[in-house]
N, CA and C atoms as an extended XYZ file, in Angstrom:
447
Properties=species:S:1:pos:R:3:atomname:S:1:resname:S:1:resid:I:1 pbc="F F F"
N        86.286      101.730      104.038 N   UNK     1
C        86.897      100.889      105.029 CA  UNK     1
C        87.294       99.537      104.451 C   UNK     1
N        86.231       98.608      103.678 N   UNK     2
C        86.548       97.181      103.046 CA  UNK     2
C        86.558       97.543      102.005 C   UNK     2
N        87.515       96.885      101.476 N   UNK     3
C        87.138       96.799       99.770 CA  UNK     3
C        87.690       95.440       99.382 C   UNK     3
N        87.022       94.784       98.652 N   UNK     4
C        87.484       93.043       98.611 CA  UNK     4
C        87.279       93.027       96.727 C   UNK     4
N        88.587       92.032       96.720 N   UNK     5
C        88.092       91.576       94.793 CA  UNK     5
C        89.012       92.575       94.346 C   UNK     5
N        90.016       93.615       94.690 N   UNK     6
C        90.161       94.944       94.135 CA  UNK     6
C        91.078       94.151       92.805 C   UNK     6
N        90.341       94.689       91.809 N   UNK     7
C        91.081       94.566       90.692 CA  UNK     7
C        91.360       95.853       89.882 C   UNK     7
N        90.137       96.843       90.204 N   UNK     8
C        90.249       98.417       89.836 CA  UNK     8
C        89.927       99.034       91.278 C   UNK     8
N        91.059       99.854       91.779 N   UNK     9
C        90.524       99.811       92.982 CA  UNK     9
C        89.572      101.576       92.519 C   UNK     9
N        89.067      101.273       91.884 N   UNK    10
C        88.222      102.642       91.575 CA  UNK    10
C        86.448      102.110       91.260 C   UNK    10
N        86.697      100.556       91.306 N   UNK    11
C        85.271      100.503       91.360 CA  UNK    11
C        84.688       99.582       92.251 C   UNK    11
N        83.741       99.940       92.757 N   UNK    12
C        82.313       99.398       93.488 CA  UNK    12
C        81.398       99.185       93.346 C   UNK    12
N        81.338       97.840       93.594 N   UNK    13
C        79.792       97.091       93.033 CA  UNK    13
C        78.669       97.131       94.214 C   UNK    13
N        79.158       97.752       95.370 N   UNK    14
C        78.478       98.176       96.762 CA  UNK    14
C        79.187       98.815       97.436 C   UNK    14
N        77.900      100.049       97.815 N   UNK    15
C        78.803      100.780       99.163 CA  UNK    15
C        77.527      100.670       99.777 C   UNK    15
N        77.943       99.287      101.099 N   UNK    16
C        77.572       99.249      102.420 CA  UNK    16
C        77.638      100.615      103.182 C   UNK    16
N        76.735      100.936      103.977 N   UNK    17
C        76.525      102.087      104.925 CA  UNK    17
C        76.030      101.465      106.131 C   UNK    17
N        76.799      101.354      106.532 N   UNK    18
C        76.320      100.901      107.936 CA  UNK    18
C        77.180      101.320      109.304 C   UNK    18
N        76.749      101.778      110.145 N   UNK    19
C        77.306      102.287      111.869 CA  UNK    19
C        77.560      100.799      112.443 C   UNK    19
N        76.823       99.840      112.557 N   UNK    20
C        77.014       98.452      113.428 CA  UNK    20
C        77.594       97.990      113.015 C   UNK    20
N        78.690       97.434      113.625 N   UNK    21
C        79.792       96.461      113.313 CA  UNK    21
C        79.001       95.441      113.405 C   UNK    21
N        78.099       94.411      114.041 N   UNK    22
C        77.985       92.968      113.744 CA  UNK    22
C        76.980       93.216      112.638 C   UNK    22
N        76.093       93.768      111.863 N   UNK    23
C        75.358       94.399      110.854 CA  UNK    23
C        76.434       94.217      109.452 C   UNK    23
N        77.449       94.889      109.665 N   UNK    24
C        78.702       95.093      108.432 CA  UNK    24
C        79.348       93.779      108.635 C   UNK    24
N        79.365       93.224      109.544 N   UNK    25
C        80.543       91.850      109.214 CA  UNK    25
C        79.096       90.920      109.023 C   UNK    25
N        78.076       90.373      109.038 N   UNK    26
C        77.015       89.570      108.234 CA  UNK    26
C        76.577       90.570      107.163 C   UNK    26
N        76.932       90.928      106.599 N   UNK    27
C        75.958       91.598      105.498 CA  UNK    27
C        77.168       90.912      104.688 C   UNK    27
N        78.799       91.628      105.332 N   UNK    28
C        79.857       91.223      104.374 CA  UNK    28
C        80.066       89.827      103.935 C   UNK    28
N        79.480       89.051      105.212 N   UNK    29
C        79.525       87.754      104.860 CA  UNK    29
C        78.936       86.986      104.157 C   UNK    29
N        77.344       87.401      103.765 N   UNK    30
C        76.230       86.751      103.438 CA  UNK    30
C        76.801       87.478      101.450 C   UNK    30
N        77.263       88.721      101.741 N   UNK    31
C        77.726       88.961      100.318 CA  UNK    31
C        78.711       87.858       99.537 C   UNK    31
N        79.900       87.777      100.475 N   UNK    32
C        80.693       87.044       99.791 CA  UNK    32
C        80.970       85.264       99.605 C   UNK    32
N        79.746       85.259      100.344 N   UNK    33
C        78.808       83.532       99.713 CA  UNK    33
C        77.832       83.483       98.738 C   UNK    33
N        77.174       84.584       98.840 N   UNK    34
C        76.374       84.239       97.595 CA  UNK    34
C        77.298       85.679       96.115 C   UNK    34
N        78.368       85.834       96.337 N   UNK    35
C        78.952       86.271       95.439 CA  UNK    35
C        78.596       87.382       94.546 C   UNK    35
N        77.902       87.979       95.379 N   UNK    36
C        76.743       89.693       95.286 CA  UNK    36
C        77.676       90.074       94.493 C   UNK    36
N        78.106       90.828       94.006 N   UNK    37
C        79.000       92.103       93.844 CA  UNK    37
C        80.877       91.004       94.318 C   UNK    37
N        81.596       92.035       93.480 N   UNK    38
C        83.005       91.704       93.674 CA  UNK    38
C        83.783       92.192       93.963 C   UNK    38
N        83.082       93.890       94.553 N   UNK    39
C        83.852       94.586       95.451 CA  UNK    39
C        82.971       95.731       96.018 C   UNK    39
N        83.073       95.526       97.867 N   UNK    40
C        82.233       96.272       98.387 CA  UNK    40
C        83.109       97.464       99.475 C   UNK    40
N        82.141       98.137       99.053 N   UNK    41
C        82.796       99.715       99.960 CA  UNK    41
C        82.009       99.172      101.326 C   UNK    41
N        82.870      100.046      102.482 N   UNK    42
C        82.031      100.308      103.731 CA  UNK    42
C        82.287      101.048      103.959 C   UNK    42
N        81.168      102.219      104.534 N   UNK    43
C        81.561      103.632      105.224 CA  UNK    43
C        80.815      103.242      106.725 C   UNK    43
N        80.877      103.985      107.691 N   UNK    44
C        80.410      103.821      108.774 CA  UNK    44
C        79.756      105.257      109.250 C   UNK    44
N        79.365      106.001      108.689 N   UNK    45
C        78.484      107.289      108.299 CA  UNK    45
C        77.911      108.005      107.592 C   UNK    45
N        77.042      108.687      107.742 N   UNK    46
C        76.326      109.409      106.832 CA  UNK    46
C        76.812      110.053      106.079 C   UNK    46
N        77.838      111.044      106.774 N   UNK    47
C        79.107      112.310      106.286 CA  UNK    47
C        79.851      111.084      105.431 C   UNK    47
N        80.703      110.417      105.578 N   UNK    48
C        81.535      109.484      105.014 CA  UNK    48
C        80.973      108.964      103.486 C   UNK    48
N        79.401      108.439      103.520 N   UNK    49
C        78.988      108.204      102.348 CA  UNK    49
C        78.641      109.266      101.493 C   UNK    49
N        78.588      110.339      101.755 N   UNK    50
C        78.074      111.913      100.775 CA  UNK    50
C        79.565      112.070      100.689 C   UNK    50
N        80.630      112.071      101.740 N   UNK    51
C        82.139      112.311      100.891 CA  UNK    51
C        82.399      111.023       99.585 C   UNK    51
N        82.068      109.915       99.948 N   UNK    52
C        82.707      109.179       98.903 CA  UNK    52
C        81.780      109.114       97.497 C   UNK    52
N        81.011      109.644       97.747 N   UNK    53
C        79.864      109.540       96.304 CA  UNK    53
C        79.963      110.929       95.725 C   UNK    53
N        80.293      112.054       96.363 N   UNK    54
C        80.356      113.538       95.786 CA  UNK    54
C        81.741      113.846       96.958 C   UNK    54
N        82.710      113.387       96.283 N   UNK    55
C        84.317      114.054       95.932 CA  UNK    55
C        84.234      115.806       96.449 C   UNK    55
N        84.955      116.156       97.216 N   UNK    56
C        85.095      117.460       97.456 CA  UNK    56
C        86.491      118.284       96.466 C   UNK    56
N        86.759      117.392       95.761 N   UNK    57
C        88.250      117.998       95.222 CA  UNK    57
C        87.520      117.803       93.218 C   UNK    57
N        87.047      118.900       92.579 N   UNK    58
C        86.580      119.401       91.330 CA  UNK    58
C        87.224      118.719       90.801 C   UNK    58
N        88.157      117.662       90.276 N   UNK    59
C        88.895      117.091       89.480 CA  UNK    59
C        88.350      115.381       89.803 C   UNK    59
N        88.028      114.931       91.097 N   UNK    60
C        88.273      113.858       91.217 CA  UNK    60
C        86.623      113.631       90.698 C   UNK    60
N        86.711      111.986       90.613 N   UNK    61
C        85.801      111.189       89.719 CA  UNK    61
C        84.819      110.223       90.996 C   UNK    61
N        84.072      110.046       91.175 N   UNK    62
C        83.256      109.474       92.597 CA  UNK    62
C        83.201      107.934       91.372 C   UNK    62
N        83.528      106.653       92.039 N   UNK    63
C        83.606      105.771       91.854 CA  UNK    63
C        81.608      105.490       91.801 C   UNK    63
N        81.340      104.627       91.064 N   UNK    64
C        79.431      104.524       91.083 CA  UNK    64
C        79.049      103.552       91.364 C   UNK    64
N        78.580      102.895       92.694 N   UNK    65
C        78.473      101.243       92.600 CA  UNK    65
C        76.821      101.005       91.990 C   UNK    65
N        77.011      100.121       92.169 N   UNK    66
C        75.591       99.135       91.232 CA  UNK    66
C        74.560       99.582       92.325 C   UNK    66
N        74.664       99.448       93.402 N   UNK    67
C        73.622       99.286       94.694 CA  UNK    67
C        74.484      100.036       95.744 C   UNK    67
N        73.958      100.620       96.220 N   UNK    68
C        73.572      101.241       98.150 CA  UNK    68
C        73.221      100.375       98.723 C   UNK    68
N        73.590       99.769       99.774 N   UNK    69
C        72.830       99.486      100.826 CA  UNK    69
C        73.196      100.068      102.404 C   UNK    69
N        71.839      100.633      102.410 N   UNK    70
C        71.801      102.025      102.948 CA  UNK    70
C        71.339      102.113      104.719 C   UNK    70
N        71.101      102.182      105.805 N   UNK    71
C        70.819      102.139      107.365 CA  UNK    71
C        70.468      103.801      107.299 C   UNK    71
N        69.706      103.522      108.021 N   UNK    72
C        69.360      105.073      108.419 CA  UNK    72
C        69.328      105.620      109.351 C   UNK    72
N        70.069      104.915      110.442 N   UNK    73
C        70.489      105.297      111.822 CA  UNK    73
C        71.663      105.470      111.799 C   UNK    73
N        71.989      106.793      111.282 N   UNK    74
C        73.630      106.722      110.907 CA  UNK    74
C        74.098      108.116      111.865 C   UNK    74
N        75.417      107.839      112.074 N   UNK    75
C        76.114      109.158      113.086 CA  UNK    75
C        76.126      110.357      111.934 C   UNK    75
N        76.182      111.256      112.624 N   UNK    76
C        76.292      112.842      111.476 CA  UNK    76
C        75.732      113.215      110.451 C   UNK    76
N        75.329      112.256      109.613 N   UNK    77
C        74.136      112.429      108.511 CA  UNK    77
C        73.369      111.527      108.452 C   UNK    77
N        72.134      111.045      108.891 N   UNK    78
C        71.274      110.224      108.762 CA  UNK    78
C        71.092      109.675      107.574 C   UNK    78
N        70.299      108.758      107.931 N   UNK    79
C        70.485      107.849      106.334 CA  UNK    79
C        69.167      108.762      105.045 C   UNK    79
N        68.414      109.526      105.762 N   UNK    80
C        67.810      110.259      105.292 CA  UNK    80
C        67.488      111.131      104.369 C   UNK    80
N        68.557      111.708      104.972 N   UNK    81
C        69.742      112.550      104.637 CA  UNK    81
C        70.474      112.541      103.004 C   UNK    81
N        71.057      111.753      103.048 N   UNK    82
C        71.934      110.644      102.871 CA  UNK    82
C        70.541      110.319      101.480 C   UNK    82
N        69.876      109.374      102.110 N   UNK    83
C        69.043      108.760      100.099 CA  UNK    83
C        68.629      110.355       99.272 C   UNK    83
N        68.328      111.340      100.333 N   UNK    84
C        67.814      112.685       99.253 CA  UNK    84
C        68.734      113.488       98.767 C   UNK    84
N        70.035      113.154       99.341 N   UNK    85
C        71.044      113.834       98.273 CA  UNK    85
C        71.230      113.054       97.424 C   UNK    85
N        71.270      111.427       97.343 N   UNK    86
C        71.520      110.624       96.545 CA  UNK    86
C        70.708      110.796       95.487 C   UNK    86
N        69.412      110.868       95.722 N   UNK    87
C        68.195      111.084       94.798 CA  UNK    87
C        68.097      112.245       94.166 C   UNK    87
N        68.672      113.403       95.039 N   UNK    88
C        68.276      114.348       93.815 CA  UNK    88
C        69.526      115.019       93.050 C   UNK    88
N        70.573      113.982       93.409 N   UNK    89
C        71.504      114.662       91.942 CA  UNK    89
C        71.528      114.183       90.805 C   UNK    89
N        71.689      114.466       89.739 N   UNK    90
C        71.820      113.913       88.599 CA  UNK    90
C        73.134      112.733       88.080 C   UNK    90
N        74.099      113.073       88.649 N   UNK    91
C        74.899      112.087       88.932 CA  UNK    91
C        74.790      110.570       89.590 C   UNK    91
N        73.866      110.676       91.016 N   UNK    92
C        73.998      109.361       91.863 CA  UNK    92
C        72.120      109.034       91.535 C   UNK    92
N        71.249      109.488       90.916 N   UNK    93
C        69.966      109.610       91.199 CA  UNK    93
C        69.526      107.987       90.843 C   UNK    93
N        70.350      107.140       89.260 N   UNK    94
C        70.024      106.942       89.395 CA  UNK    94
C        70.647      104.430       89.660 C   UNK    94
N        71.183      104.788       90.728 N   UNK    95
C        71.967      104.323       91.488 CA  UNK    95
C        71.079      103.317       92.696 C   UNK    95
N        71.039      101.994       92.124 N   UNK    96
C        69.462      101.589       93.449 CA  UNK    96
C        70.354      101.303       94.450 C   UNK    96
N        69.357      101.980       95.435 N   UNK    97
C        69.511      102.350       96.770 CA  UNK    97
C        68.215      101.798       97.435 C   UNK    97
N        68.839      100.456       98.134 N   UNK    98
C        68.093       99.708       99.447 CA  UNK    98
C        68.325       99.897      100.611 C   UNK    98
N        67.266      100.755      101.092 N   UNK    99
C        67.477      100.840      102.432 CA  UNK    99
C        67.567       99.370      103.499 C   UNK    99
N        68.170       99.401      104.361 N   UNK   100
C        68.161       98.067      104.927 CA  UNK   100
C        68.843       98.565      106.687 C   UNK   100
N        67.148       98.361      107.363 N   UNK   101
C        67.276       99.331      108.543 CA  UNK   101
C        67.018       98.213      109.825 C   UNK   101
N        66.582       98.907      110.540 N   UNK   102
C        66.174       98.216      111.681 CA  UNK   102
C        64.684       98.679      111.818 C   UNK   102
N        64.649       99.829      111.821 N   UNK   103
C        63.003      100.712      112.006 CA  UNK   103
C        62.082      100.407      111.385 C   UNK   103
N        60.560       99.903      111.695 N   UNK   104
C        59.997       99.603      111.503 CA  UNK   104
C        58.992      100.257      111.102 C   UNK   104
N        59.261      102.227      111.431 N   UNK   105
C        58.497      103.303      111.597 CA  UNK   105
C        58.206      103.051      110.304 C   UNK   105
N        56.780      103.665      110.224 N   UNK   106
C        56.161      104.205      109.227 CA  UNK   106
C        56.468      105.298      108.133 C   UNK   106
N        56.453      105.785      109.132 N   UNK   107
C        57.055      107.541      108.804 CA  UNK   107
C        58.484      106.944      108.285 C   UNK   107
N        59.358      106.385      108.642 N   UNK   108
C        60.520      106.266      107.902 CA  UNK   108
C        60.659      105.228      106.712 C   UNK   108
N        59.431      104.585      106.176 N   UNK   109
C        59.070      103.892      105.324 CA  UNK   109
C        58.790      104.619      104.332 C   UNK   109
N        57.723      105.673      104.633 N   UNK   110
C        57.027      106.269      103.404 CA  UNK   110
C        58.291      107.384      103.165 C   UNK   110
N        58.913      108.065      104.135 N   UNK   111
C        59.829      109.030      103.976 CA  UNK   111
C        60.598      108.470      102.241 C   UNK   111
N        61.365      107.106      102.946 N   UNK   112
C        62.759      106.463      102.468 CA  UNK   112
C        61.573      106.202      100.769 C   UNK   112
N        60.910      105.960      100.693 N   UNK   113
C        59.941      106.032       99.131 CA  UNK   113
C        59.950      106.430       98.676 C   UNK   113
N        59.095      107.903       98.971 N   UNK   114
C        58.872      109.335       99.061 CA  UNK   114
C        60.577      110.207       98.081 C   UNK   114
N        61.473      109.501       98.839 N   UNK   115
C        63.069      109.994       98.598 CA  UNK   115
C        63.533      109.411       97.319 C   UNK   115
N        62.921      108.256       97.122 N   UNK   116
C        63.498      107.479       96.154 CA  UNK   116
C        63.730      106.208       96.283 C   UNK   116
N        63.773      105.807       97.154 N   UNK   117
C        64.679      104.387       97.713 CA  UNK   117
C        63.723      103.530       96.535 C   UNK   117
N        64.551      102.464       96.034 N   UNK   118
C        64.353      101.485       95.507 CA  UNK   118
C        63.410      100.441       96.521 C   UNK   118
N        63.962       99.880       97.658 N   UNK   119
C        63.330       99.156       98.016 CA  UNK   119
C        63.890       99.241       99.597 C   UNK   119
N        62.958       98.916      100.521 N   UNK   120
C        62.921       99.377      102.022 CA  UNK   120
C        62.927       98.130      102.397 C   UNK   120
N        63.731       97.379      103.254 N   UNK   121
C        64.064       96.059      104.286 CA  UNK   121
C        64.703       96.245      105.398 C   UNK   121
N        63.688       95.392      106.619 N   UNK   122
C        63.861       95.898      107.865 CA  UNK   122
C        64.803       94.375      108.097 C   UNK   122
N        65.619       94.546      108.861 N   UNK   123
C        66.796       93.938      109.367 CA  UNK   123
C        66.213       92.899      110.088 C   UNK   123
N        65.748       91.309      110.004 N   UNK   124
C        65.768       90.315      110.694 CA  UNK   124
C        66.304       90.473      111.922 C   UNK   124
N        66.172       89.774      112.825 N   UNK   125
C        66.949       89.582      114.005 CA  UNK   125
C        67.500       88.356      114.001 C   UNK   125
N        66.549       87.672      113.544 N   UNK   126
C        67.288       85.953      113.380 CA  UNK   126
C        68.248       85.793      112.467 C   UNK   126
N        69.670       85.349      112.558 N   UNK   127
C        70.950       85.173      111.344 CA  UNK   127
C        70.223       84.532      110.476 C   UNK   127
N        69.597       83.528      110.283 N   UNK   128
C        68.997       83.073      108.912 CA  UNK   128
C        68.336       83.194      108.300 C   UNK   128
N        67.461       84.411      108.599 N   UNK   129
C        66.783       85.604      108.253 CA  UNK   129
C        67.418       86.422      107.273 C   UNK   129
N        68.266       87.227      108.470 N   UNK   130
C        68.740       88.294      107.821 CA  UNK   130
C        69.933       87.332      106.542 C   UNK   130
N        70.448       86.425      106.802 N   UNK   131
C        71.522       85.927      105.543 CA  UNK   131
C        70.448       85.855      104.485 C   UNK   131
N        69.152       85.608      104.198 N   UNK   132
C        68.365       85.019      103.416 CA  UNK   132
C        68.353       86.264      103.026 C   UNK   132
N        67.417       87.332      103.538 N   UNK   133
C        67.517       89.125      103.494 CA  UNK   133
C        68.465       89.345      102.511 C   UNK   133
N        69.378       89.249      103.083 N   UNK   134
C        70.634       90.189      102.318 CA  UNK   134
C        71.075       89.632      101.069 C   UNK   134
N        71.159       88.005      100.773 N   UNK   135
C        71.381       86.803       99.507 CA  UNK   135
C        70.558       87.521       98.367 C   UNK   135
N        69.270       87.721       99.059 N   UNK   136
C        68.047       88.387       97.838 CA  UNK   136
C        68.184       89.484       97.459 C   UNK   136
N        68.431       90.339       97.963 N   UNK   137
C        68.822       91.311       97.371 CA  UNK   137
C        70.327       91.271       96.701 C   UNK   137
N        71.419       90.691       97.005 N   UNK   138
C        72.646       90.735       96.392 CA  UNK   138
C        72.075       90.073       95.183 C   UNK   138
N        71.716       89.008       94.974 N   UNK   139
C        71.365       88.024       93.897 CA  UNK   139
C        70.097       89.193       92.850 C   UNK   139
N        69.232       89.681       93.326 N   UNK   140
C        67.877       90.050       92.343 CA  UNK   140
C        68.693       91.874       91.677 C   UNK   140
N        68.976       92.570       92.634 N   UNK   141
C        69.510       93.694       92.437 CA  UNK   141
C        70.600       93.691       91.464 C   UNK   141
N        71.881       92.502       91.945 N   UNK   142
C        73.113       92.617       90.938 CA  UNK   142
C        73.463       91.794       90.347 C   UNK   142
N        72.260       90.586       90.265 N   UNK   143
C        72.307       89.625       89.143 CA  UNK   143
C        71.082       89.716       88.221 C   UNK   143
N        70.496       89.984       88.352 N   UNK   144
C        68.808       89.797       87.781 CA  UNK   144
C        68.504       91.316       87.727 C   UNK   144
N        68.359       91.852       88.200 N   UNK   145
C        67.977       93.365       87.932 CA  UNK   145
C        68.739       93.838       86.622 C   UNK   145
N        68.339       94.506       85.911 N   UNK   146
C        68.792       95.310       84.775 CA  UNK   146
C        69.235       96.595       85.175 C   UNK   146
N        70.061       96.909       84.746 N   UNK   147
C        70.830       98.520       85.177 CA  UNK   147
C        71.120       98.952       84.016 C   UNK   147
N        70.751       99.961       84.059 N   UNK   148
C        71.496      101.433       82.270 CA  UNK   148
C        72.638      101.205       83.154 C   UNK   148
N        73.300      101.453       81.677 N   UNK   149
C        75.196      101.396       81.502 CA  UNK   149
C        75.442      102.888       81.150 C   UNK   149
């Protein structure tokens, strides 16, 4: 849906997953102040993010961003879903993937672990919260974190 910075429009330094529109326009925002990444995908489903990471057409190439950030209350494929295909292919496995939910469940804590997830963050309610939330992870994940090339 967004893609900002396009200078290759074949790569992504984030694919946002998120169903909530006011969720996707502060996440997008808090990204492009603290200068996370320089070009972010948005899908708005579960189905949508397994199409854009595993290509249905044998020729085409799935673009690889640095980070997921991942919701797990998603229409048609849960976000669930969604981190254990991520996790168990050899292609996307190993791709950090932050969940960044609303649920507080347990069970969907240890699940999203259990799957792989890099790191599990429950969604503030307060804006200066969640901008702080989301800064830290753009900043530690895709500035400070080390990634194989």
């Amino acid at each position: 849906m967004a893609t900002r910075g396009a200078t290759d429009p074949g790569t992504v330094d984030i694919l946002l997953v998120e169903d909530n529109s006011n969720d996707m326009e502060l996440t997008l925002r808090v990204l492009r102040k603290v200068a996370a990444g320089d070009q972010v995908r948005v899908v708005r489903d579960g189905a949508e993010a397994l199409d854009f990471l595993f290509p249905a057409a044998a020729t085409a190439t799935a673009p690889e961003p640095k980070m997921i950030l991942l919701d797990l209350k998603l229409p048609k494929v849960d976000g669930l879903e969604v981190l254990r295909r991520i996790k168990s292919d050899e292609r996307t496995r190993c791709i950090t993937t932050v969940v960044l939910t609303s649920s507080r469940e347990e069970s969907d804590l240890l699940r999203s672990y259990r799957l792989g997830a890099n790191s599990y963050v429950v969604k503030p309610v307060r804006f200066d919260q969640f901008e702080e939330a989301v800064s830290e992870l753009g900043v530690y994940w895709l500035q400070r974190n080390a990634l194989p090339t």
